[in-house]
C-alpha positions in Angstrom: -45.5 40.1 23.2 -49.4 40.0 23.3 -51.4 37.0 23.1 -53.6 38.2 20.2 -50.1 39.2 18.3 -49.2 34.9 18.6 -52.4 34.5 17.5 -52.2 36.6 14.7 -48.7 35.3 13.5 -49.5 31.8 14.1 -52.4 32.9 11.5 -50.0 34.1 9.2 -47.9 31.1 9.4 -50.9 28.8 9.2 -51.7 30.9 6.0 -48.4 31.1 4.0 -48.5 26.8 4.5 -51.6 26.3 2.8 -50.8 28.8 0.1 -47.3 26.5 -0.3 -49.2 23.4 -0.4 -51.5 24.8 -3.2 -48.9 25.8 -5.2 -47.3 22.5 -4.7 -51.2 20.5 -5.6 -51.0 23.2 -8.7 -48.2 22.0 -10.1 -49.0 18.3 -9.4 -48.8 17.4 -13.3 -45.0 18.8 -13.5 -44.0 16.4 -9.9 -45.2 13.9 -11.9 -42.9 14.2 -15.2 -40.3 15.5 -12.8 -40.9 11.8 -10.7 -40.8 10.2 -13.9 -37.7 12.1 -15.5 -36.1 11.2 -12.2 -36.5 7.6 -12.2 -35.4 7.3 -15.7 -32.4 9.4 -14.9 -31.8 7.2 -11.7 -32.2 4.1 -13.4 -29.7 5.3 -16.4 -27.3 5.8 -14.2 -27.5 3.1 -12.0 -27.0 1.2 -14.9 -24.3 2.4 -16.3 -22.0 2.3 -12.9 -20.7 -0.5 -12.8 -20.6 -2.9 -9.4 -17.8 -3.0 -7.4 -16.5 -5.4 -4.7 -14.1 -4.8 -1.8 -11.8 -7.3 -0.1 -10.4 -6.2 3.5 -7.7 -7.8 5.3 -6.4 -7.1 8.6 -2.9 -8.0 9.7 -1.7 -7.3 13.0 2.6 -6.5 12.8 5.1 -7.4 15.5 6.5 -2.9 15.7 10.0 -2.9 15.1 12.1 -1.2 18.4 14.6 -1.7 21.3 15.0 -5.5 22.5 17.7 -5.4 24.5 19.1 -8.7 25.1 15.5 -10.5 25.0 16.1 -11.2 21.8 18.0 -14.3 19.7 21.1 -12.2 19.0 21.0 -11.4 23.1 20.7 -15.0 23.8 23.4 -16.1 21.2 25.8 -13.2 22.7 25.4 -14.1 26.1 26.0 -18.1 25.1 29.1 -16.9 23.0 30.4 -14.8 26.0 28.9 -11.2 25.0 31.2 -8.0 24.0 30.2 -8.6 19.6 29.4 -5.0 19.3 26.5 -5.3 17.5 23.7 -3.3 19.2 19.9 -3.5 18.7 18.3 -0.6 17.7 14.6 0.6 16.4 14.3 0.2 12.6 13.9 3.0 9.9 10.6 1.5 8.7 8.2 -0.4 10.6 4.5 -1.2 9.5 3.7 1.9 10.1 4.6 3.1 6.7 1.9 0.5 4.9 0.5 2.9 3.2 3.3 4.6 1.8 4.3 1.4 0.5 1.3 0.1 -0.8 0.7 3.3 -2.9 4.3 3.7 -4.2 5.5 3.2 -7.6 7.9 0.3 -7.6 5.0 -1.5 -5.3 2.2 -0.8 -7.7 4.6 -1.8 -11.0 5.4 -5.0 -9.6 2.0 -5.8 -9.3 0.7 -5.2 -12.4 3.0 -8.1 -13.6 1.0 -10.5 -11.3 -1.3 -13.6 -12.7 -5.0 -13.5 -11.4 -7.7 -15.5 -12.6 -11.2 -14.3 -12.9 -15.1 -15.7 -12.2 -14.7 -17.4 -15.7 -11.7 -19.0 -14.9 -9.4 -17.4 -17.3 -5.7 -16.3 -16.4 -4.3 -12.9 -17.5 -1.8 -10.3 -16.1 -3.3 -8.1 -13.8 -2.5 -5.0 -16.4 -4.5 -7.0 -18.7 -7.2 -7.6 -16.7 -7.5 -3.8 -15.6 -8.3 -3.0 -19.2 -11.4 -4.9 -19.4 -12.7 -3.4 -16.4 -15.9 -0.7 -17.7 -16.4 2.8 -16.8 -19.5 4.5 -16.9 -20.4 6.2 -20.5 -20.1 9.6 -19.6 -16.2 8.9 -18.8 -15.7 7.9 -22.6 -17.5 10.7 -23.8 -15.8 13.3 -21.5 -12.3 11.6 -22.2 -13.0 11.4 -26.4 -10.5 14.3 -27.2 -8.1 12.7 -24.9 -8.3 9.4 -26.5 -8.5 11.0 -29.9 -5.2 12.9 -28.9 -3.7 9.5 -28.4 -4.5 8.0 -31.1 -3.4 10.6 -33.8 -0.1 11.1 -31.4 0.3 6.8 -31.8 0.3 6.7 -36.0 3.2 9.3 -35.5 5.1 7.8 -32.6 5.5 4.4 -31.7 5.6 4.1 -28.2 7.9 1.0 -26.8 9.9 0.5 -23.4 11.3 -2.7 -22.9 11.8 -4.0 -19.6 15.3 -3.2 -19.4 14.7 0.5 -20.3 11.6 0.4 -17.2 15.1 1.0 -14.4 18.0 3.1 -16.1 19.5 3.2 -12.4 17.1 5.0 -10.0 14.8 6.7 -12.3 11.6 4.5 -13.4 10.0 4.9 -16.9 6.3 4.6 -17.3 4.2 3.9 -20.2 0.8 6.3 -20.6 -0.7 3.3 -20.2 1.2 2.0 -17.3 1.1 5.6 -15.5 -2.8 5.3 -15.7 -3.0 1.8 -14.4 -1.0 3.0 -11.5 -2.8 6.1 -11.0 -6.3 3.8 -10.9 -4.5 1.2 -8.7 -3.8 4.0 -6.0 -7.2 4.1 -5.8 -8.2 0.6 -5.6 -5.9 -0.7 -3.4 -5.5 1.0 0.4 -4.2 1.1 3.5 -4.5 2.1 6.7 -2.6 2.0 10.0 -4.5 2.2 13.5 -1.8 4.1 15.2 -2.8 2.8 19.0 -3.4 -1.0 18.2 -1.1 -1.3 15.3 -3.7 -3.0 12.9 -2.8 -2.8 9.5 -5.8 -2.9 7.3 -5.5 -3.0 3.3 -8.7 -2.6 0.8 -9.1 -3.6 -2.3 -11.6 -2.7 -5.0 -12.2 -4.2 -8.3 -14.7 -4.8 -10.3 -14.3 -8.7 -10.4 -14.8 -10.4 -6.6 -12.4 -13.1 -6.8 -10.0 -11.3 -8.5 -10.3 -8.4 -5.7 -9.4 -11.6 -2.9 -6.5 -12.5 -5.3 -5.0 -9.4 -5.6 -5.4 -8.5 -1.9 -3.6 -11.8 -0.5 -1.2 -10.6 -2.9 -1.2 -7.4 -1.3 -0.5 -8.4 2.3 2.3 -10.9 0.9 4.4 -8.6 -0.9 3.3 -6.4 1.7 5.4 -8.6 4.5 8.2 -9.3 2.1 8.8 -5.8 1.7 9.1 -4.7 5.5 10.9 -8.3 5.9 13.5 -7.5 3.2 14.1 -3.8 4.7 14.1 -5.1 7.9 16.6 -7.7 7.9 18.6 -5.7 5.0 21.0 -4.6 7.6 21.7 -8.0 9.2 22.3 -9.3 6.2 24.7 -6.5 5.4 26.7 -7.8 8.1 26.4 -11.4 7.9 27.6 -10.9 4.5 30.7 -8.3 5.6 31.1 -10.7 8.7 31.9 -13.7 6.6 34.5 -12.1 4.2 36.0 -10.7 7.6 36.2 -14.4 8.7 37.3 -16.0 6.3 39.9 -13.7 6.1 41.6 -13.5 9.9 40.8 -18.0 9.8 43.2 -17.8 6.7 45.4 -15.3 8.9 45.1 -18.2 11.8 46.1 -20.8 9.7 49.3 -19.2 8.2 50.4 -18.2 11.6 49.7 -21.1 13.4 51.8 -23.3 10.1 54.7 -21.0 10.5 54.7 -22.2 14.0 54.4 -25.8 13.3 57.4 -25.4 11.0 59.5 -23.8 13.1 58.8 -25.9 16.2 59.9 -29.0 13.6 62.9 -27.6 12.1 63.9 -26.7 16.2 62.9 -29.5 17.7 66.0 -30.3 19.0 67.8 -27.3 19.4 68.1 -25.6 22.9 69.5 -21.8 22.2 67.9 -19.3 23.8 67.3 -17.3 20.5 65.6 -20.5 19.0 63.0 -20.3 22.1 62.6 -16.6 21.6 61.6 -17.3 18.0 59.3 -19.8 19.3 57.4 -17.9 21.9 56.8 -14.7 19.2 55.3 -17.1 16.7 53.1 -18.9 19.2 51.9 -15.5 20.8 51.6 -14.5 17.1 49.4 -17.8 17.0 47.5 -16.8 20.0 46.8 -13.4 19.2 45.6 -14.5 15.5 43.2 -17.1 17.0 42.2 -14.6 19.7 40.7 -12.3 16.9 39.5 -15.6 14.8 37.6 -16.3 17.5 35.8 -12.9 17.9 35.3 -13.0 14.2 33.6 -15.9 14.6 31.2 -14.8 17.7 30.6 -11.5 15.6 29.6 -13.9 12.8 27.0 -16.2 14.9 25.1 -13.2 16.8 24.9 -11.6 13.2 23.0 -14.8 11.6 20.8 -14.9 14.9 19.9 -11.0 14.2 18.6 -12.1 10.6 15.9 -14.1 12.2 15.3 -11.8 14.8 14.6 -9.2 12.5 11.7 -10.9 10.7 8.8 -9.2 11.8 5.7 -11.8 12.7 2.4 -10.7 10.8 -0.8 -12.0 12.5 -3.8 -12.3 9.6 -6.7 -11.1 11.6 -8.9 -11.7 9.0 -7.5 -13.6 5.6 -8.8 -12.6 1.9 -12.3 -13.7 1.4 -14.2 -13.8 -2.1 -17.2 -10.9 -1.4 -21.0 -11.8 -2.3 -22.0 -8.7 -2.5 -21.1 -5.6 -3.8 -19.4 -2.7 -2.2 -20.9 0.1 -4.5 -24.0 1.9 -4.2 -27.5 0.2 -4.9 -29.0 1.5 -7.8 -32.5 1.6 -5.7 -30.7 4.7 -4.0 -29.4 6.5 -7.1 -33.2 6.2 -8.3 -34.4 7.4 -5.0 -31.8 10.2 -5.2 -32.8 11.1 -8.7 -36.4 11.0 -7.9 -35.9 13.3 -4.8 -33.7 15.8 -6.4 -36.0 16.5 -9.5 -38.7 16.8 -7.2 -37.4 19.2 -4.8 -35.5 21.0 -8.1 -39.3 21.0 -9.3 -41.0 22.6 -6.5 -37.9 25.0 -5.7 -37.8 26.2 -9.4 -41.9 27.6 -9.9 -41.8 28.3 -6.0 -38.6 30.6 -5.7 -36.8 30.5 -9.3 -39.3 31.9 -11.1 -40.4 34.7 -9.1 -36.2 35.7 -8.5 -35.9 35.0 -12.5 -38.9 37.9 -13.4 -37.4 39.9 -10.4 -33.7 39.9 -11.9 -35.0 40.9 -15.4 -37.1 43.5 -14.3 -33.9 44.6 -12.3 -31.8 44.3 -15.7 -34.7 46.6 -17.6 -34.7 48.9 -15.2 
């Protein structure tokens, strides 16, 4: 390409900017409703969202998996001479599965039953208090036939589930309004799982700051009962099979080792042969019934010491703390957002949309 040809486009280019910014000074009037529709527009809804706060915690979990005989159970089955067959093995849920619990029903239903106090001190259920949380205006108005709906449905139905009728079994029954408290909890309260360091991190967002911190400690403490309960659940299992199976083969122990006693003092001072015969049975009976007592009994002791072991230990990184400021957006950058958008729709529209809008109807005519 020749150098008078760059010239010549550079010309061109110089040309078609100048012509841009003339149409731009043209229409300086319209930029400046379009500024001013924007900022109105930005400041209305900047207004009408309403400020949100977010509490994080961070909890680092002890991960559930093989301990070998490092553990309390392997100490107390080496102390009580080993062989209880009970063996250690990883655990069907580990912290790992957080988030699954935070978000699940049963979680979320239980927490909506939970006291919390707000800024102004007052104490309400935290169902209650999710009612009073606002919505922007342009929710109402886009959910008014569905509110509408539910009010002509409740003069004809009267809609009541008592607490016993909540469980029938496994299935759960849910309230409209419980079902959307839950639905807007899923989205307030998260979390997350950093899969190489094992840092379990739950969020919560309300509109209220202390309540936010309130519900979030909350959080992480049904959080560790949960994984605690599941995690032990088995050990407990067996403490509680263990002990029946005790107390049953001690009993066993003790009526064999009385029908020995009785014999022995009914024969004390007989010398037949068939008398010591009788007497050596029972007494192996004896042994034999103690033998398994014991094992019972060492079965028993490694299965209380697995209970403990099983506890997981939870670490708070960093504890619930009441936020200052706001997690949502500044309403400076929805009016800057506003402003920039009507602008650029302003320019793009008597630039571009104008000139396709008279090309497209002189298409159609034609």
């Amino acid at each position: 390409m020749s150098e008078q040809s760059l010239q010549e486009e550079s010309k061109e280019l110089e040309i078609d900017i100048l012509d841009i910014i003339r149409k731009i000074i043209a229409i300086r009037k319209k930029l400046y409703k379009a500024v001013i529709i924007g900022l109105v527009i930005g400041i209305i809804v900047g207004l009408s969202i309403p400020k949100e706060y977010t509490v994080r915690v961070t909890l680092s979990p002890e991960m559930g998996g093989e301990k070998g005989n490092s553990g309390i159970a392997g100490v107390a089955a080496s102390f009580l001479g080993g062989g209880t067959g009970i063996k250690s093995g990883t655990d069907a849920l580990n912290a790992s599965l957080s988030s699954d619990i935070v978000s699940s029903t049963p979680f979320l239903l239980e927490l909506l039953n939970m006291e919390v106090v707000d800024n102004e001190g007052e104490p309400k259920m935290l169902s209650a208090y999710l009612m009073t949380e606002s919505s922007p205006w342009w929710n109402y108005v886009i959910g008014l036939p569905g509110i509408i709906n539910s009010l002509v449905k409740s003069w004809f139905i009267q809609e009541e589930i008592s607490s016993k009728e909540k469980l029938q079994g496994r299935l759960i029954i849910l309230t409209k309004d419980e079902n959307a408290q839950i639905g807007a909890l899923k989205k307030k309260i998260t979390a997350t799982v950093d899969k190489k360091t094992a840092i379990t991190s739950v969020n919560v967002t309300l509109q209220d700051p202390k309540v936010a911190a309130i519900v979030a400690d909350s959080v992480v403490h049904r959080l560790q009962e949960y994984i605690i309960s599941y995690r032990t659940s088995k050990a407990k299992e067996d403490c509680v099979y263990l002990e029946k199976l005790f107390e049953e083969r001690k009993q066993e122990y003790y009526v064999a080792q009385k029908k020995y006693a009785d014999y022995v003092d009914a024969h004390d001072n007989l010398i037949l042969q068939s008398v010591r015969a009788e007497q050596e049975r029972l007494q192996n009976d004896m042994n034999l019934f103690y033998q398994v007592y014991s094992q019972v009994a060492n079965q028993l002791q490694v299965a209380r010491a697995k209970v403990q072991e099983g506890k997981p230990v939870f670490a708070i990184v960093e504890p619930a703390v009441v936020p200052i400021e706001s997690s949502s957006m500044r309403r400076s950058i929805y009016i800057f957002l506003f402003v920039f958008l009507s602008i650029f729709g302003t320019i793009g529209w008597f630039l571009l949309g104008k000139a396709f809008m008279s090309a497209f109807k002189n298409e159609v005519k034609m």
